[in-house]
N, C-alpha and C positions, 0 to 999 in steps of 0.2 A: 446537465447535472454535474454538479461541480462533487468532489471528494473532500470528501470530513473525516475526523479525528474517530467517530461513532462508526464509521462505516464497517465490517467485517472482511479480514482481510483476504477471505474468499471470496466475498463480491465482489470487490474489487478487482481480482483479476480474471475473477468469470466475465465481467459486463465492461471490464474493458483491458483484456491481453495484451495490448498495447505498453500493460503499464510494469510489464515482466521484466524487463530491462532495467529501470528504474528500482525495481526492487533490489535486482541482480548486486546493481552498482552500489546499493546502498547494504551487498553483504548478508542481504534477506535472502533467504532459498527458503521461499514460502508454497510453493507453488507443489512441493508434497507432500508438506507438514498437513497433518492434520487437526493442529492447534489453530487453522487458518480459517476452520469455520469457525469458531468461536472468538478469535481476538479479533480486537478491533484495532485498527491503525496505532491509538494512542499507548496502548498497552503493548504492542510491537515494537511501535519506536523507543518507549523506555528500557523494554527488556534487551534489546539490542545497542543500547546506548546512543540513538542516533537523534537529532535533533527534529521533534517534532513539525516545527514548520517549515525545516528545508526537505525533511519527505513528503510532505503534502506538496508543496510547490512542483519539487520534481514532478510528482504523478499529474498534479493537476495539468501543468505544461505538457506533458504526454497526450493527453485527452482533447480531441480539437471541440474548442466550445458548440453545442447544441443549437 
């Protein structure tokens, strides 16, 4: 399963913790926000000002394909 822009960015680190690091480096301390169950990647990455397709890349490259 690959990571998307729609994904919530509590899924993402429930189903793959792997990808906590990545967030780290991109300045996100998501992991005990509780705005992490409700946003999603693409509304993180903006509010953060980070470029939406090099955080997905990051994360996705974390994740060894399925």
């Amino acid at each position: 399963m690959r990571i998307h822009k729609d994904m919530k960015i509590e899924d993402v680190l429930r189903n793959f913790p792997q990808t906590i690091p990545v967030f780290q480096r991109f300045g996100i301390d998501c992991a005990g926000c509780q705005l992490s169950e409700y946003e999603n990647l693409e509304h993180g990455a903006k509010v953060h000002r980070i470029d939406l397709e090099t955080l997905l890349r990051g994360l996705n490259e974390s994740v060894p394909e399925a």
